[in-house]
Structure formats: C-alpha cells, structure tokens
C-alpha positions in Angstrom: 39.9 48.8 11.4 39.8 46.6 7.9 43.9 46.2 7.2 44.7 47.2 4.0 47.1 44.8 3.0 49.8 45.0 0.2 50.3 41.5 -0.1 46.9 41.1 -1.6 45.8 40.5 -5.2 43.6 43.6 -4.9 46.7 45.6 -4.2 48.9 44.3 -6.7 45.6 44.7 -9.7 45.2 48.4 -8.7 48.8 49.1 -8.5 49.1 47.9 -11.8 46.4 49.8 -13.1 47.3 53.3 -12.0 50.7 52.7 -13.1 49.4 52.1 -16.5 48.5 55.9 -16.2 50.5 58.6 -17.5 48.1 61.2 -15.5 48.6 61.8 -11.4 46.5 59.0 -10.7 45.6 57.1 -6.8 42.8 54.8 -6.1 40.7 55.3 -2.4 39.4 53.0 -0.1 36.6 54.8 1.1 35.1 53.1 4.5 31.4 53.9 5.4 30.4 54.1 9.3 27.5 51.1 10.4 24.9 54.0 9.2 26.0 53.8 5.5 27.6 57.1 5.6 31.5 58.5 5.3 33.6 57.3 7.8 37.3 57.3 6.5 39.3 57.3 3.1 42.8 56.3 2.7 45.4 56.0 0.3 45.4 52.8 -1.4 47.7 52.6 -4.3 49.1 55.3 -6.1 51.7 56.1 -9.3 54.9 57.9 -9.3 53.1 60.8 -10.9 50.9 61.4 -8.1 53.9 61.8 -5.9 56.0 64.1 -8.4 53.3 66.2 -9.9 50.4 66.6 -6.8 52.4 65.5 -3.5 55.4 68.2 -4.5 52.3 70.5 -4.0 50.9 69.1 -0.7 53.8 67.5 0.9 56.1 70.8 1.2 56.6 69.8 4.5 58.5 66.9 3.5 60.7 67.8 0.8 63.6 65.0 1.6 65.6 65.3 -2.0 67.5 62.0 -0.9 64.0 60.3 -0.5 63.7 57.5 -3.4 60.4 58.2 -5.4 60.2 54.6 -5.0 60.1 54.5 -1.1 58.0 57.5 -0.8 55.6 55.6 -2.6 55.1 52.9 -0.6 55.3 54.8 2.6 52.5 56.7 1.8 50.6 52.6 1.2 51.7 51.5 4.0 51.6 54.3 6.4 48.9 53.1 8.7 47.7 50.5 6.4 47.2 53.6 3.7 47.6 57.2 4.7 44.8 58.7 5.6 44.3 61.4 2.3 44.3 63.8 5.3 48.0 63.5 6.0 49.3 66.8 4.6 46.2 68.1 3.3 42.9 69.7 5.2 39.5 67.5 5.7 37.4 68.7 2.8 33.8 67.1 3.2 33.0 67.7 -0.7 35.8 66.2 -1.8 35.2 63.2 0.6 31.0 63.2 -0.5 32.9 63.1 -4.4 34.9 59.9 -3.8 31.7 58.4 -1.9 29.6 58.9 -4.3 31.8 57.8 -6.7 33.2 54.2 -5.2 29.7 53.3 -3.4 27.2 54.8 -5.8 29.6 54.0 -8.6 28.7 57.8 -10.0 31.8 59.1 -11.9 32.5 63.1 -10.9 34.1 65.0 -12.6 35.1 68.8 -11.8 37.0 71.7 -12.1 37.8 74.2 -9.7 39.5 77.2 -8.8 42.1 76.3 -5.9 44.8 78.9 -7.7 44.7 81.0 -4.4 45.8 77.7 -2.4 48.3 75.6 -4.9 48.4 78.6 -7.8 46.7 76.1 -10.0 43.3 75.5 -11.4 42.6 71.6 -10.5 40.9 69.1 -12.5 39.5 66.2 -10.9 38.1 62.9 -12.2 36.4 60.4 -9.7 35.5 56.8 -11.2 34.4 53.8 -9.6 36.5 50.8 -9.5 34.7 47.3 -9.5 36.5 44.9 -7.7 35.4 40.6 -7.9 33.2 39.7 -5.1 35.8 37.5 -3.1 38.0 40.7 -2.9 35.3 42.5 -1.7 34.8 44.3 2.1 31.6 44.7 3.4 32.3 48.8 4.8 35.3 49.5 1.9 34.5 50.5 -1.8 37.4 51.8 -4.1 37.4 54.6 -6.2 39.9 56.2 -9.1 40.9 60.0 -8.5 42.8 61.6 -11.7 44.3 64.7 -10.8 45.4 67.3 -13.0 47.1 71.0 -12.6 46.3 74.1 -14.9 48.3 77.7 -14.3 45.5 79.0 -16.3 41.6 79.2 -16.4 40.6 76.8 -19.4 37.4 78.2 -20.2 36.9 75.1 -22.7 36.4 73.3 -19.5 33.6 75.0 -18.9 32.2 74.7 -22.1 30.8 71.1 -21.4 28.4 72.3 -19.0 24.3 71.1 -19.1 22.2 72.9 -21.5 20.1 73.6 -18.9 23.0 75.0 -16.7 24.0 77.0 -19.4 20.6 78.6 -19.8 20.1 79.2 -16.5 23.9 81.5 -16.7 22.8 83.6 -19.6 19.3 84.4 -18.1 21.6 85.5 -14.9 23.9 87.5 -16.8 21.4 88.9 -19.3 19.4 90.4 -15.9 22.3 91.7 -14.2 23.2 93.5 -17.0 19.5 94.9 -17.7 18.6 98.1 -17.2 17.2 97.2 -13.7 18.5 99.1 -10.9 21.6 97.1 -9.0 19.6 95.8 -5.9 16.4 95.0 -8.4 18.3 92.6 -10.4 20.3 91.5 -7.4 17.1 90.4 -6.1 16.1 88.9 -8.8 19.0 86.6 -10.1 19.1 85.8 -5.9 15.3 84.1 -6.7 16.6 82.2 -9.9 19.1 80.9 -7.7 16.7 79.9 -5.0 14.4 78.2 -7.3 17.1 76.6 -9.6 18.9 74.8 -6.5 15.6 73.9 -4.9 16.6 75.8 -2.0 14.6 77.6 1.7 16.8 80.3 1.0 19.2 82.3 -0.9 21.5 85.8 -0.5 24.0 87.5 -2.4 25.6 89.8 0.0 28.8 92.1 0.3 31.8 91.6 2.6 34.4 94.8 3.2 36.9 93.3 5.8 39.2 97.0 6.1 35.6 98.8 7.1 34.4 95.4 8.9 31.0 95.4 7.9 29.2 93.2 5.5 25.4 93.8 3.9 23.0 91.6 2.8 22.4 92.8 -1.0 19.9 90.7 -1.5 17.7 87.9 0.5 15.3 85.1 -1.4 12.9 82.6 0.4 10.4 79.9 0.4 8.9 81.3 3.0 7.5 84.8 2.8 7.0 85.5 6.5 10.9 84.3 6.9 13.1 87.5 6.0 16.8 87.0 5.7 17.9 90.4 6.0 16.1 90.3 9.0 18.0 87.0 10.3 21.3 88.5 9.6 20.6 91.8 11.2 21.7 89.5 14.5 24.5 88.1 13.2 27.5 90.1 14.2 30.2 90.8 11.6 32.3 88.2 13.7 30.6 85.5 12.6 30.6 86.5 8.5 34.7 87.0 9.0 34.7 83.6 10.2 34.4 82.4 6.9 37.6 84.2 5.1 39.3 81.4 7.4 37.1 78.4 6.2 37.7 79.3 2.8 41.8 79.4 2.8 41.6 75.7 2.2 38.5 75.7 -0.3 36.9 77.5 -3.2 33.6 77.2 -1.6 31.6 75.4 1.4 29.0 72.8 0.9 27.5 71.0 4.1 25.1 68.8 3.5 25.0 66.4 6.2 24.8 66.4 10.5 28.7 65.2 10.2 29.3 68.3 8.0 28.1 70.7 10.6 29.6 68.9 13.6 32.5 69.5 11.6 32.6 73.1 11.0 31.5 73.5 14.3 35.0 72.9 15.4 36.9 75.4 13.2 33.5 78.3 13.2 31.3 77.4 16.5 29.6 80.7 16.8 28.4 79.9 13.3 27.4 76.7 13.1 25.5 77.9 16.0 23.2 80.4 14.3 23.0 77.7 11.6 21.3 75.4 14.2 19.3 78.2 15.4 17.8 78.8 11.9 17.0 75.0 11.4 19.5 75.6 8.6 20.4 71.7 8.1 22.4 72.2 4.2 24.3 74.9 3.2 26.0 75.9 -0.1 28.2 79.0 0.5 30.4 80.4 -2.3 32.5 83.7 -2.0 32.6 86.3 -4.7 36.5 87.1 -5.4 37.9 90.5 -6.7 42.2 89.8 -7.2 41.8 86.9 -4.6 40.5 88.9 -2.3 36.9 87.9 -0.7 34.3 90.6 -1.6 31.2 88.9 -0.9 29.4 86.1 0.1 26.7 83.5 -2.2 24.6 81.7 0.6 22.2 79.4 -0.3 20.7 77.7 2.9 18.7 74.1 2.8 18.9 72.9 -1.0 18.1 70.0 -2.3 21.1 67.6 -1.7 20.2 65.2 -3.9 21.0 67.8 -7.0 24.2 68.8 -5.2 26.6 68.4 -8.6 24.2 70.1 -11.0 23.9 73.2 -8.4 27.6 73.2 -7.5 28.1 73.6 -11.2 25.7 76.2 -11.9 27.0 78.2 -8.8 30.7 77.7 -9.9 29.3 79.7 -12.7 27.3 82.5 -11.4 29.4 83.6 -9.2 32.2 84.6 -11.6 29.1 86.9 -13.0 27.9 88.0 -9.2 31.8 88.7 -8.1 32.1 91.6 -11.1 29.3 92.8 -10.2 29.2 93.0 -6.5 33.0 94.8 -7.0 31.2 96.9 -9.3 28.6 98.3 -6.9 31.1 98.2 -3.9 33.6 100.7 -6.2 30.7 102.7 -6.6 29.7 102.9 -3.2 33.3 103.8 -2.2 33.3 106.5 -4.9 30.1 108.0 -3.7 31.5 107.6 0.1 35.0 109.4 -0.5 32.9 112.5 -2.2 30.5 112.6 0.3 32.4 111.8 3.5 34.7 113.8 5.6 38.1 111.5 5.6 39.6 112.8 9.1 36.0 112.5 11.2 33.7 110.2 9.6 30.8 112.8 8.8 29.3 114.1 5.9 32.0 116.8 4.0 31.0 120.3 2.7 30.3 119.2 -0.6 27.4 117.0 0.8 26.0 119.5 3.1 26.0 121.6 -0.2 23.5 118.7 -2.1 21.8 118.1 1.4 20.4 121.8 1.8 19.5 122.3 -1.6 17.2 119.0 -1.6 15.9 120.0 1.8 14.9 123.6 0.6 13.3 121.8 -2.3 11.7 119.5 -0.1 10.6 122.4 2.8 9.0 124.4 0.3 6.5 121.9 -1.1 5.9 120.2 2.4 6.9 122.4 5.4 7.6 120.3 8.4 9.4 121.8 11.2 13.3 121.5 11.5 16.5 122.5 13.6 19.8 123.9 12.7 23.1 123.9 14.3 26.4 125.7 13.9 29.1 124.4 16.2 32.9 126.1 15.9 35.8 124.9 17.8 37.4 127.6 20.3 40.8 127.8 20.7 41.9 125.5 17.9 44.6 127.9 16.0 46.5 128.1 19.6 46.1 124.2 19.8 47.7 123.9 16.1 50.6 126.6 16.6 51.5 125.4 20.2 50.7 120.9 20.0 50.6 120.8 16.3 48.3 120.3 13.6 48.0 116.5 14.4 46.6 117.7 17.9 44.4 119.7 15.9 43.4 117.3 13.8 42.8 114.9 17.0 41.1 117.6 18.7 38.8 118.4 15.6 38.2 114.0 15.2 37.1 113.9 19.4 34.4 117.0 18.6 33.0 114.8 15.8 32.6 111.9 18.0 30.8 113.8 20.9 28.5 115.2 18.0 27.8 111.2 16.5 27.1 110.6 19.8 24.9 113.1 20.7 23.0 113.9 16.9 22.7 110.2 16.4 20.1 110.6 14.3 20.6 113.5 12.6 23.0 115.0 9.8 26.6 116.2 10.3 28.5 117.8 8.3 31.8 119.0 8.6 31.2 123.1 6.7 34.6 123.7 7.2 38.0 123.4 9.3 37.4 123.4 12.6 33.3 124.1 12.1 30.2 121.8 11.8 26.4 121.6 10.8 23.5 119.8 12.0 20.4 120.0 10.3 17.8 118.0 12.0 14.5 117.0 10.8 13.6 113.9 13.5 13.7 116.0 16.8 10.6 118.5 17.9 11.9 121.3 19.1 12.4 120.6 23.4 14.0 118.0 21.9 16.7 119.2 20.3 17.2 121.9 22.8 17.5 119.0 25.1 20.4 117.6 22.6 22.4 121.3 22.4 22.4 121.0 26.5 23.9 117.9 26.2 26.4 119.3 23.5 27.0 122.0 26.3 27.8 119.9 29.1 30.3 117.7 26.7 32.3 120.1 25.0 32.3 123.1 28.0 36.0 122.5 29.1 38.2 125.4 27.5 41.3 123.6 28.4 40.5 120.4 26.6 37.4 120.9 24.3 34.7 123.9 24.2 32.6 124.6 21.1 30.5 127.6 20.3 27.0 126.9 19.4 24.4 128.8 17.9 20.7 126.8 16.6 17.6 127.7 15.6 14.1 126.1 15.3 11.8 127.0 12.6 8.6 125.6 12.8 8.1 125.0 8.8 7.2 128.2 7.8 10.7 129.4 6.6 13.2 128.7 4.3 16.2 126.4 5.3 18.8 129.0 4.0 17.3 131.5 6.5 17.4 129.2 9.6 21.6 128.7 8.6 22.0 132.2 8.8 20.5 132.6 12.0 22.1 129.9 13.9 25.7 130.7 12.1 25.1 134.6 13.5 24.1 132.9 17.3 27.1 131.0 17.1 29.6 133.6 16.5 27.8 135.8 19.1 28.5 132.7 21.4 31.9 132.3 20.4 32.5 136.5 20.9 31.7 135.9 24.4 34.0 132.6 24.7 36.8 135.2 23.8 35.4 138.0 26.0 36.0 135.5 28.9 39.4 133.7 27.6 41.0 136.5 25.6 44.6 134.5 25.5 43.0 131.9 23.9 41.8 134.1 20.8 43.1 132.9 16.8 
C-alpha cells in the first residue's frame, strides 16, 4: 500500500488549499487496481468544515464533545495513512465511479441528490480534479476535490441547469403521461423513451406494494422483441424485488456498471445478483419511485450504455419524480376499485361486484350463449357458532369456507352475496367438470361439527338466462340446507 504521508509537500499544498475553503471541502486519493480500475479511496486532507458540517452527520457514532476539532482532523489523515471514506459511511460504487472519473479522467461532476430519507438533507456534490507536479506524482493514486453541501429543502433552481436535451426529453415524458392515453399505454410508452434515450437492452417501470407483498411489472421495453420482460419477471419471486427496499436505505438509487459492482451487490442481495447473471444483465440503473418516503415502485433499466452514465443518471433523477405521482396515482386507484369490489374479511369478490358481474354476464349470454354453472353455498349452523364461540369464530369460520372455495373454484368467480352465503358463477368448467368441483366442495366442508355448507348448482347449457340459473341453484340449496336441519335439528338458526 502507497503511504500517504503528512510530512510531504503534497500534503501540506492540499491542506492549504481546502482550508482556503469556506464550503465542507476534502481532497481523495483514489488508488486504481493493476487493471486501471477502482481499487480504494481515502481521506487525504480535509477542512474543519467537513468535520463540523458533514462528519456531525456521518460520524454519530463518535460524538466525543471533549474531542478538539483540531485532533479529529488529523485522525481522520492519519488513520491508516488516510481513512478509508468508508469509515462511518456505506461503500457506494457511484459515488466511488464520481471521484474516479473525476481525479483520473480529470472530469468535474457535479450532482444533486435526494439523500433526505438517509441524513434529512438534499446533498450537493462537486467533484474536481486536482493536478498535482510530476515529481509528486504516484503511478496507481490521482487526487480529486469533493465539495459537499446540505439543503433541508428541494432547490428546484438546481435543477434548472439541466441539458437542453435532458430537458426535452422530461416534458415529452410528462406531456405523454398526462395525455389522454390509457395509464398502461403511456406507461409503455415513456418506458420506450427511456430505453432509447439511455441506450439501453431493456427498460420497466413497475409497482411495488410491500403490506400486500406483491409487485407488477407496469410496463416492459426492449431491444429485443423476442425477449419479454414481463415474461422474465414472472420467475422472479417477490423476495427478490423486496431485496431492494434494503439496498436503497443507503442510496437514492442503484447504478452497477462494472463486474466489481455486481460482485458487490452480490454480497448484500445474492439471490438477485443471481437472476442478473442469469439474464446476461451486465449494467444496471435502478431507481425507486417514492410516495412520503415510502418505496412504491421500481425504474429498471437493464444494460445501458455506460459511457453516458451522467447524462442518463440526470435524466432519470428527473423522470422519476413524474413516474412516482403517477405510479401512486394508479396504485390509489387500484386500491379504490379493490376496497369496492372486494370482500374485506375473506378476500373474494363482495355483493356489490357480484351485482356488476351478473348484469355484464347476462349482457354478454344473450348475444353469445356459451354454457355456464352456478353455485349457491350457505353456511349451516353459523348463528349457534356466533351466539355460543362468538362472532370472531364466526367470522373465522365464514374466512376457512372462503379458503376451501379459492381452493377448490380456482378459476372461477366468488362472491361473498351475503353473511354467511356465497356465489360461484363459472364460465371455464364443462359441466362433469364442475360437478366434479361441488364433490370436492362436499367432501371439504361435510363435517357439521367443524364446517358443513349447503349447496345447491345448476348447469345451463347457453340457452337461458343467468338470472334464471341463480334462482334455481339458490332454491336447490335451501332444499339442501332443509334437509341439513331435518338431520341436525339442534343446530337450526
């Protein structure tokens, strides 16, 4: 390891020149491996600002009041010939790809992001070369300047300096998302001017509900026709999307660009840097989509070009303030349409939905018969379970029957009609086969000291109306549940 000594001229030029700023200010000695890429970066010399203003921040761990400003200075240059930067703070591979680029490409960066939900400040950073006379030079270390500033608050006039062709590119985003296009339409089709803009295999916007742990792809853009990404993700379990929540608490968003990025997040995420392998999926730009600092969806943009990785980090910075509204948007929505159409207590469709249901079937029935089934199921004995264990054994009792009926109608609808009664109305099952399903039903829910339904169904063939077919198989069922009561009269409501 190259020492980084303080006795040198080099130390005593740069420690002169950060202290000549009145901003947070350290200079970097970034090493690069015998390949020419990242290896380490360290602390070389920083002000008294850094420390007050940016160390109070990362170095709560340390918070020594009798510490001299002074000393703590110059522990953090000497510490190991120059602290690693990692000493209190995570690894963060685009912050270590800034200060390389910046001290061996001699690029200055400059950017501003959104770490409020892990310091409660916006940061500004500035990353500028520092030349250094040949005789002070190493042969692996360059040096670079990082400027660090803190804002409580969003400064939109930081954003205001973007490219004109960034800029562009956000309004024609924004101006399609707020078209007249359906949601998934325009999805789709800001999802391909993200693709195409970053130079990228492939692109998704997608949603991410962690309290119903599930997650859908919204939208799915690539090169490749034949390659679908919905279709890719429909094997990914929502394990591996929840991963990410715990990436991101150090972050705003992910960018791996390299073999060393991937072996690195394959120590924190393995079972996703593991599908990444197995899609040949070699750069990676993923962004999350925030609602009140809380993760609501996902921007993944899968092999971009690397070599434009500013100008796209910029431009998806952007977007996704546009792309978050929008996804919370559609998932309110969706959570509005699911609360009027779903049955809270048992997960299947309510009354009210039955109500729509039958009237677009009978619509549908009478301009293109097709033979269907219908069943009425009824609890027995659920009043003497409610007076005698309680309505919350009632209500378990009324939650187990909707199970057996997922499990057995899996691909038909239920509805709960009413208390303690449900409807099936099938339209995928000939008519052995749903008699074969009611057996089933029969031999699950037979047990009239634990659960016991009555059942009454009836196949029509597609020459009658739906209405009809309900009023059959509602009178079958109470003629079965007569007989249920004929043989258990103590258990009559």
């Amino acid at each position: 390891m190259v020492q980084l000594s303080m006795s040198s001229d080099l130390y005593f030029k740069l420690k002169n020149t950060v202290n000549t700023m009145p901003l947070s200010t350290a200079i970097l000695a970034v090493k690069k491996d015998e390949d020419g890429n990242f290896a380490e970066m360290r602390y070389f010399v920083i002000n008294k600002s850094f420390i007050n203003d940016c160390m109070a921040i990362f170095f709560q761990n340390e918070s020594d009041d009798s510490t001299d400003l002074e000393e703590k200075v110059k522990e953090i240059e000497s510490k190991m010939e120059g602290a690693l930067y990692t000493i209190n703070v995570p690894r963060e591979p685009k912050f270590e790809d800034a200060c390389f680029r910046a001290a061996w490409r001699k690029e200055p960066i400059h950017t501003y992001v959104d770490t409020t939900k892990l310091y409660g400040y916006w940061t500004e950073n500035f990353m500028l070369p520092i030349a250094v006379n040949e005789n002070e030079k190493d042969h692996d270390i360059a040096y670079c300047m990082f400027v660090y500033t803190l804002n409580k608050e969003m400064d939109v006039n930081k954003y205001s300096s973007v490219s004109p062709d960034i800029a562009s590119f956000v309004i024609k985003s924004c101006l399609e998302l707020q078209s007249e296009n359906d949601f998934y339409s325009s999805m789709q089709l800001v999802t391909d001017y993200i693709r195409e803009y970053a130079d990228a295999a492939g692109a998704s916007v997608m949603s991410f509900q962690n309290d119903l742990q599930r997650y859908e792809v919204i939208s799915g853009s690539t090169s490749n026709p034949r390659v679908s990404i919905k279709k890719i993700f429909s094997s990914i379990p929502y394990s591996v999307v929840a991963s990410w929540e715990k990436l991101l608490k150090h972050t705003n968003n992910i960018i791996i660009k390299s073999e060393s990025d991937l072996e690195h997040y394959g120590k924190e995420a393995p079972e996703w840097v593991h599908t990444l392998r197995d899609n040949w999926v070699y750069s990676l730009c993923l962004v999350p989509l925030l609602r009140q600092n809380n993760i609501i969806g996902y921007l993944y943009i899968a092999n971009f070009d690397v070599n434009h990785m500013t100008r796209m980090k910029e431009m998806v910075e952007l977007v996704s303030f546009f792309l978050s509204a929008e996804v919370a948007n559609h998932l309110f929505l969706e959570r509005l349409e699911y609360l009027s159409n779903i049955d809270i207590l048992t997960g299947v469709k309510n009354r009210n939905c039955m109500n729509a249901d039958v009237e677009e079937f009978s619509i549908k029935f009478k301009f293109n018969p097709i033979p269907f089934s219908v069943a009425f199921c009824d609890i027995n004995g659920l009043k003497k379970v409610n007076d005698n264990q309680g309505h919350d054994a009632g209500d378990k009792l009324i939650a187990a029957a909707a199970d057996i009926l997922k499990e057995v109608f899996k691909d038909d609808n239920i509805y709960r009609a009413g208390g303690d009664e449900f409807t099936i109305i099938s339209t995928h099952s000939n008519e052995h086969e749903f008699e074969e399903k009611i057996k089933r039903l029969r031999e699950l829910t037979s047990d009239p000291d634990k659960l016991c339904f009555a059942i009454g169904y009836y196949h029509d063939g597609g020459s009658g109306p739906l209405e009809l077919a309900m009023r059959y198989a509602d009178e079958r069922m109470y003629q079965d549940k007569n007989k249920f009561y004929e043989k258990h009269p103590d258990r009559k409501r």
